[in-house]
MDAnalysis code that builds the backbone (N, CA, C; Angstrom):
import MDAnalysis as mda
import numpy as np

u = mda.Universe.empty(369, n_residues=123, atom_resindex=np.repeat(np.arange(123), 3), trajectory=True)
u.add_TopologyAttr("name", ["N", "CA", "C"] * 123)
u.add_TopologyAttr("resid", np.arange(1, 124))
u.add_TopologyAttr("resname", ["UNK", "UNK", "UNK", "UNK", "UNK", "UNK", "UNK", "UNK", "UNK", "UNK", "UNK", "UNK", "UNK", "UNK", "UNK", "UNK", "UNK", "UNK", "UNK", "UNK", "UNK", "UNK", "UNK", "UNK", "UNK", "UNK", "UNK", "UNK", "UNK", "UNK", "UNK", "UNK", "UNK", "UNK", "UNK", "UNK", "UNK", "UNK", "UNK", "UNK", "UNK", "UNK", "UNK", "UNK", "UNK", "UNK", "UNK", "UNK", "UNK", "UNK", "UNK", "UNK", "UNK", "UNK", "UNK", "UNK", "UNK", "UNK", "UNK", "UNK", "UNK", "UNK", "UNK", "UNK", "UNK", "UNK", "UNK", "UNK", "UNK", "UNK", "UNK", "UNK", "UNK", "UNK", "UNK", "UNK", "UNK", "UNK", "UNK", "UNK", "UNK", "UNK", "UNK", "UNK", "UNK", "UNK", "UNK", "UNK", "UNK", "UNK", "UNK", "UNK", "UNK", "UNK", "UNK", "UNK", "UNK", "UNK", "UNK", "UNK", "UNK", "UNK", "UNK", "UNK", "UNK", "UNK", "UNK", "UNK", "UNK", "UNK", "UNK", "UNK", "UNK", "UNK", "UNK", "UNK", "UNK", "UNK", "UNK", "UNK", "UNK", "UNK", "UNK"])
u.atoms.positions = np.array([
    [10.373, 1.007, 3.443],
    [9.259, 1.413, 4.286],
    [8.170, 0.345, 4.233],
    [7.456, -0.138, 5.512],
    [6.565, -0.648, 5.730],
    [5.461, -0.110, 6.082],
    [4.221, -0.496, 5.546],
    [2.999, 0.172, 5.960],
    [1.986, -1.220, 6.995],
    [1.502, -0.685, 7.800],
    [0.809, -2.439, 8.287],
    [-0.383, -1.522, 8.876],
    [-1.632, -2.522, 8.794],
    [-2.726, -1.932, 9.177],
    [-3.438, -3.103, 9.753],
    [-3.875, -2.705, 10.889],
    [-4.712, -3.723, 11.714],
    [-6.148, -3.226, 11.881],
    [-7.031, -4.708, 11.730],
    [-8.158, -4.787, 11.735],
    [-8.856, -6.165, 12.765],
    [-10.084, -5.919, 12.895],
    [-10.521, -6.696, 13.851],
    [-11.107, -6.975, 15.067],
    [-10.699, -5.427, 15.685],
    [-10.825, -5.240, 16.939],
    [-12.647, -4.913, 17.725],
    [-12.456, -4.649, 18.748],
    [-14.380, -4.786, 18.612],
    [-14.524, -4.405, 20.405],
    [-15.854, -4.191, 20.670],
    [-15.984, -4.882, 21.801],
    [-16.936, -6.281, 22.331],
    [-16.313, -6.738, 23.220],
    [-16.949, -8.178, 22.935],
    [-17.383, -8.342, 24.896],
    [-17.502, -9.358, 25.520],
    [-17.844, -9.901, 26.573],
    [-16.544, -11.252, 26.820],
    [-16.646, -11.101, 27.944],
    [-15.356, -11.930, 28.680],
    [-16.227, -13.299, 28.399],
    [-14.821, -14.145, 27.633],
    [-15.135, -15.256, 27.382],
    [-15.156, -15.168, 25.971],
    [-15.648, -14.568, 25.466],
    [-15.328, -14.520, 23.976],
    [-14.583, -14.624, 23.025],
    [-14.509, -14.401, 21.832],
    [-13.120, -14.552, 21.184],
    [-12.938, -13.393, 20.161],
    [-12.400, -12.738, 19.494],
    [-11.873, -11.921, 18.314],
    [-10.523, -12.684, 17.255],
    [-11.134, -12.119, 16.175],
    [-9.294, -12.311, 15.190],
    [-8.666, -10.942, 14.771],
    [-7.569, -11.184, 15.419],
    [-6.966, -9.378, 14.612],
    [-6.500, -9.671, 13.573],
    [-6.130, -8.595, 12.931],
    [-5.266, -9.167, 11.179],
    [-4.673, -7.957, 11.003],
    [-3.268, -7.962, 10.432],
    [-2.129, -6.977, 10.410],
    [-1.716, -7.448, 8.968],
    [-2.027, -6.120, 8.423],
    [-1.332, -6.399, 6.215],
    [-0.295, -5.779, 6.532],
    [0.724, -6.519, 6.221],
    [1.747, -5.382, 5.369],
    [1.934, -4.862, 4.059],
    [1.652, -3.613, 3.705],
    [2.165, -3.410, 2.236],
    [3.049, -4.226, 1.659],
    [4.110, -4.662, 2.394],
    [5.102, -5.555, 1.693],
    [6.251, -5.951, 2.858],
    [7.098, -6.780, 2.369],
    [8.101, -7.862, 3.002],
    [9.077, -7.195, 3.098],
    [9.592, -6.619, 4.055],
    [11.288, -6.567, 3.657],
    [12.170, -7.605, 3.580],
    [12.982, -7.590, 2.675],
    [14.268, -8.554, 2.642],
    [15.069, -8.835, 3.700],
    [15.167, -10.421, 3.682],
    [16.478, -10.547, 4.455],
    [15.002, -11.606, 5.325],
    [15.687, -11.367, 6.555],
    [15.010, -12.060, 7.861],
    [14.477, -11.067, 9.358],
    [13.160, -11.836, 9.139],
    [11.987, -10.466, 9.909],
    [11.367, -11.182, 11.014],
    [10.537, -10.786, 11.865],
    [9.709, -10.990, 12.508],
    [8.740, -10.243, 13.176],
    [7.506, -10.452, 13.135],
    [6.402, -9.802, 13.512],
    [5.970, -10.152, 14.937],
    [5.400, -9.132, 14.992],
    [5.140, -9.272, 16.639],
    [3.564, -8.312, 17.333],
    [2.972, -8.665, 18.020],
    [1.444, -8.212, 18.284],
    [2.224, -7.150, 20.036],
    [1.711, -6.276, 20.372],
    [2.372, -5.551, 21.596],
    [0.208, -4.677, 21.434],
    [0.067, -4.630, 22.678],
    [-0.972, -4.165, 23.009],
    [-0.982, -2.481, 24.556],
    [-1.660, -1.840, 24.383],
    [-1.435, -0.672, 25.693],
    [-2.614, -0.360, 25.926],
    [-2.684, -0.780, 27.775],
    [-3.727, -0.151, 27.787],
    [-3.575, 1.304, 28.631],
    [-4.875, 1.991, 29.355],
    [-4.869, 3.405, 29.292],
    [-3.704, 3.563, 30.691],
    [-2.708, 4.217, 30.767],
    [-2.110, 4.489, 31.759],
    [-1.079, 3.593, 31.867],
    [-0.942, 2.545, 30.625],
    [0.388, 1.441, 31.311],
    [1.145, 1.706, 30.127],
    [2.136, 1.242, 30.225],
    [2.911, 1.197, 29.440],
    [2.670, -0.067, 28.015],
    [3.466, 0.349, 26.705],
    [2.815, -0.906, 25.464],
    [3.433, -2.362, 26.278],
    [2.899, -3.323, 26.225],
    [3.859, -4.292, 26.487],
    [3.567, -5.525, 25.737],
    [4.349, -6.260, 25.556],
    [4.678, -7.467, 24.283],
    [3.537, -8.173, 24.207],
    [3.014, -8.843, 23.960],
    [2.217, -10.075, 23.383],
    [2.615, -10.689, 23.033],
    [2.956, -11.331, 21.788],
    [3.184, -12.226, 20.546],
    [4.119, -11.599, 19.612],
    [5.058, -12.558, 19.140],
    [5.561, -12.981, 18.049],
    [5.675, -13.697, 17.287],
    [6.468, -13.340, 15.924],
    [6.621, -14.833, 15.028],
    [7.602, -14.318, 14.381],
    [9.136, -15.622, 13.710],
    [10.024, -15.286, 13.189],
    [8.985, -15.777, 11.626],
    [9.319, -14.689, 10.609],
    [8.433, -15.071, 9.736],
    [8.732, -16.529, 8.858],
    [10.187, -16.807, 8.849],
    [10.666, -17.827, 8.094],
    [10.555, -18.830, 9.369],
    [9.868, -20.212, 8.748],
    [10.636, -20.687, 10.370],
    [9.100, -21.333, 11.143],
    [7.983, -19.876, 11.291],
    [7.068, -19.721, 12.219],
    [6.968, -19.786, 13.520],
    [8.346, -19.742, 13.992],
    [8.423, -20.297, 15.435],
    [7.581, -18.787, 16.557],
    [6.529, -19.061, 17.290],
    [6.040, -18.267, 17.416],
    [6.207, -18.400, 19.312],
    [5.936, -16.697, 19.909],
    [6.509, -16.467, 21.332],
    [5.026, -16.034, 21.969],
    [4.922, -16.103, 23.046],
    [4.312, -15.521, 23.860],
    [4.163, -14.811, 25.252],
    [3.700, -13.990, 25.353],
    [3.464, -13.747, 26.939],
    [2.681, -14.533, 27.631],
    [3.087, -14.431, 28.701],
    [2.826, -15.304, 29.776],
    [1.143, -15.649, 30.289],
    [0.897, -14.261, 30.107],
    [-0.781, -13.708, 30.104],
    [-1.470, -14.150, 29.154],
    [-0.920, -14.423, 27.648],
    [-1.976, -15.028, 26.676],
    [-2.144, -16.096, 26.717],
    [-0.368, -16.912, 27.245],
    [-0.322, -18.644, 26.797],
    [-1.534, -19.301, 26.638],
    [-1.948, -19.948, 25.593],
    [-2.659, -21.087, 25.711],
    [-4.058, -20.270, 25.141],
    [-4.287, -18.940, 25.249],
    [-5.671, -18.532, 24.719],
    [-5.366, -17.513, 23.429],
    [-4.315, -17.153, 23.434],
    [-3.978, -16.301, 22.193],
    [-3.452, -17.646, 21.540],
    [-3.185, -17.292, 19.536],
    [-2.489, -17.697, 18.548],
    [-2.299, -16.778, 17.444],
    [-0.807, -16.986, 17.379],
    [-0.592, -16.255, 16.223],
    [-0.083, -16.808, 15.108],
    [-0.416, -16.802, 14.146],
    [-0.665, -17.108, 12.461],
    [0.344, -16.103, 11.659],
    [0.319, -16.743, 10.697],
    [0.422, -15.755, 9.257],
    [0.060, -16.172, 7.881],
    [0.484, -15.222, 6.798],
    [-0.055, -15.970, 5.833],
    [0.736, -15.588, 4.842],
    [1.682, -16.305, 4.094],
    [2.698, -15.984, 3.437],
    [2.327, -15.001, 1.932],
    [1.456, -15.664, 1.093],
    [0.834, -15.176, 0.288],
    [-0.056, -13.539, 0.524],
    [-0.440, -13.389, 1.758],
    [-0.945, -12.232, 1.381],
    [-0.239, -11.324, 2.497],
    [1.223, -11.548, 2.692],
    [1.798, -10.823, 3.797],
    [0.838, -10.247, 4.856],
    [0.311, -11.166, 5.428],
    [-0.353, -10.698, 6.317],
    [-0.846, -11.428, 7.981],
    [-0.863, -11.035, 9.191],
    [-0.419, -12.075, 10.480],
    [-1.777, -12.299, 10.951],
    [-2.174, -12.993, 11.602],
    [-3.534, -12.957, 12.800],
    [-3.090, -13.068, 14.283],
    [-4.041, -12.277, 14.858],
    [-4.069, -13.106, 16.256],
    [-5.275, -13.480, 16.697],
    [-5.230, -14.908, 17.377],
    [-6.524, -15.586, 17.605],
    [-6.868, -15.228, 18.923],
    [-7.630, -14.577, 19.461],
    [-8.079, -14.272, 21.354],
    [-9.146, -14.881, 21.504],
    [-9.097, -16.164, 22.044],
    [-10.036, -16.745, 22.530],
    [-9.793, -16.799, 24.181],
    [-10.899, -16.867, 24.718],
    [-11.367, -16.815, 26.199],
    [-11.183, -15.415, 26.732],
    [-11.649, -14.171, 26.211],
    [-11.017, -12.966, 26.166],
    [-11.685, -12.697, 27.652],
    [-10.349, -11.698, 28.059],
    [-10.423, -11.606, 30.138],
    [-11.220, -9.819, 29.430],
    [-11.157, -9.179, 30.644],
    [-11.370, -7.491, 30.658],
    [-9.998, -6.926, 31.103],
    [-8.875, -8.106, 31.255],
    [-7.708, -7.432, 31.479],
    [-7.078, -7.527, 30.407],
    [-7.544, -7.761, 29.086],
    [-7.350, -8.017, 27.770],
    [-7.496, -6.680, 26.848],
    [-8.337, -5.632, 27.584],
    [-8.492, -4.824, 27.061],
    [-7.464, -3.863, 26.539],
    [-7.271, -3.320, 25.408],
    [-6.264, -1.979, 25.564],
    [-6.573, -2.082, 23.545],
    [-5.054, -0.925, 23.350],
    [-5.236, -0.907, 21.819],
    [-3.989, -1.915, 21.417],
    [-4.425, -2.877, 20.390],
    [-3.221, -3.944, 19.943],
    [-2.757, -3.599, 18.693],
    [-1.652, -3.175, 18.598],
    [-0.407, -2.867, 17.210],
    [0.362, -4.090, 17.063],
    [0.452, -4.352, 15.646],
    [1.527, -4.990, 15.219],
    [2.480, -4.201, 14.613],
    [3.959, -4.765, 14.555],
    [5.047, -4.277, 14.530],
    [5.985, -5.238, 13.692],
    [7.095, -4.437, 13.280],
    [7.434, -5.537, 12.123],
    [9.083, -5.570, 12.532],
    [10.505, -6.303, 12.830],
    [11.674, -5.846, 12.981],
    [12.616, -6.635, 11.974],
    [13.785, -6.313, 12.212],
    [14.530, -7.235, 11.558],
    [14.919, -8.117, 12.500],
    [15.702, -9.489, 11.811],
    [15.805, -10.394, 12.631],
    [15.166, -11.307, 13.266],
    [15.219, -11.830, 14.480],
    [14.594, -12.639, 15.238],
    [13.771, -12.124, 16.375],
    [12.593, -12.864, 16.480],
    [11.544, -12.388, 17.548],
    [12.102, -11.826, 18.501],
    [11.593, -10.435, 19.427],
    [12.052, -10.253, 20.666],
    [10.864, -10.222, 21.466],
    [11.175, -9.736, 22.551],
    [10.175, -8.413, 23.674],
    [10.137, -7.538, 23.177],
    [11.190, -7.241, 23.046],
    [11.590, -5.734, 23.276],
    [10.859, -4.961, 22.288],
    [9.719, -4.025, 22.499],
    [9.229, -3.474, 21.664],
    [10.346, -2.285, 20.897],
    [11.363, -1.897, 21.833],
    [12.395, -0.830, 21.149],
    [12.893, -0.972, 19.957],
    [12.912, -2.412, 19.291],
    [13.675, -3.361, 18.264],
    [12.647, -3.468, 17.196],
    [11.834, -3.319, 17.432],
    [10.747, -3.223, 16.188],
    [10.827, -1.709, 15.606],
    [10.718, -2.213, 14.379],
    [11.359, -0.682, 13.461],
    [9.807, -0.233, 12.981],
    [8.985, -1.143, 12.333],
    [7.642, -0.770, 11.600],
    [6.268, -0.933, 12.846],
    [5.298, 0.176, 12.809],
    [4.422, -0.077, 13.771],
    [3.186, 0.263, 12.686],
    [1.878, -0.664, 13.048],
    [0.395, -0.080, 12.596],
    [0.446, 1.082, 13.821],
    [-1.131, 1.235, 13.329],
    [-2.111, 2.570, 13.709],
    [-2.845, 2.106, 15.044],
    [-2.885, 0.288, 15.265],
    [-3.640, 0.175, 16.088],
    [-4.926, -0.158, 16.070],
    [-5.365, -1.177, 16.932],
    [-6.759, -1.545, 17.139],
    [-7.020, -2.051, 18.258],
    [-8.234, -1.078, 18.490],
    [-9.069, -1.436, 20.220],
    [-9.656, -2.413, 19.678],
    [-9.447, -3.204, 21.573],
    [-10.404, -4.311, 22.122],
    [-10.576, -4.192, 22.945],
    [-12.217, -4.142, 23.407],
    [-12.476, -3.850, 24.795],
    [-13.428, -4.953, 25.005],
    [-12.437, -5.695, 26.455],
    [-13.504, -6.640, 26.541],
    [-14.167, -6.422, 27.947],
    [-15.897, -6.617, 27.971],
    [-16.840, -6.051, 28.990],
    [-16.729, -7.202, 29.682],
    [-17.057, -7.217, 31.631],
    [-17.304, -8.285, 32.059],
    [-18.586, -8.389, 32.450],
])
């Protein structure tokens, strides 16, 4: 069992930036990857970011390229995401998620989820 808790979230003004941060209680064995998936009110969750944790090779959606980054930090099992130039279509609640294997989309494939953290960004 994984526990992950995200922090960070806020409301801010378009153009701005936030850092999220996702702990995991702990690592599972073997080979993992983490991944950021955000929802806002009425849509469905949909992907953001990943990272294969060994490796770091990290994914994105199409919508963040170039203004999101995602991090980690081996020592304190724990991921970031960097949102700089934040839109108001940025807004919703962002979970990280933990799976086995290699990065996907597919949020179905992620086995461990946080609780979640709003970002609402004002224009």
């Amino acid at each position: 069992q994984v526990q992950l808790v995200e922090s960070g979230g806020g409301l801010v003004q378009a153009g701005d930036s936030l850092r999220l941060s996702c702990a995991a209680s702990n690592r599972p064995f073997g080979s993992i990857a983490m991944g950021w998936f955000r929802q806002a009110p009425g849509k469905e969750r949909e992907f953001v970011a990943s990272i294969n944790w060994s490796g770091g090779s990290t994914y994105y959606a199409n919508s963040v390229k170039g203004r999101f980054t995602f991090s980690r930090d081996n020592a304190k099992n724990t991921v970031y995401l960097q949102m700089n130039s934040l839109e108001p279509e940025d807004t919703a609640v962002y979970y990280c998620a933990v799976k086995y294997g290699v990065s996907s989309y597919d949020r179905a494939t992620y086995r461990y989820w946080g609780q979640g953290t709003q970002v609402t960004v004002s224009s």
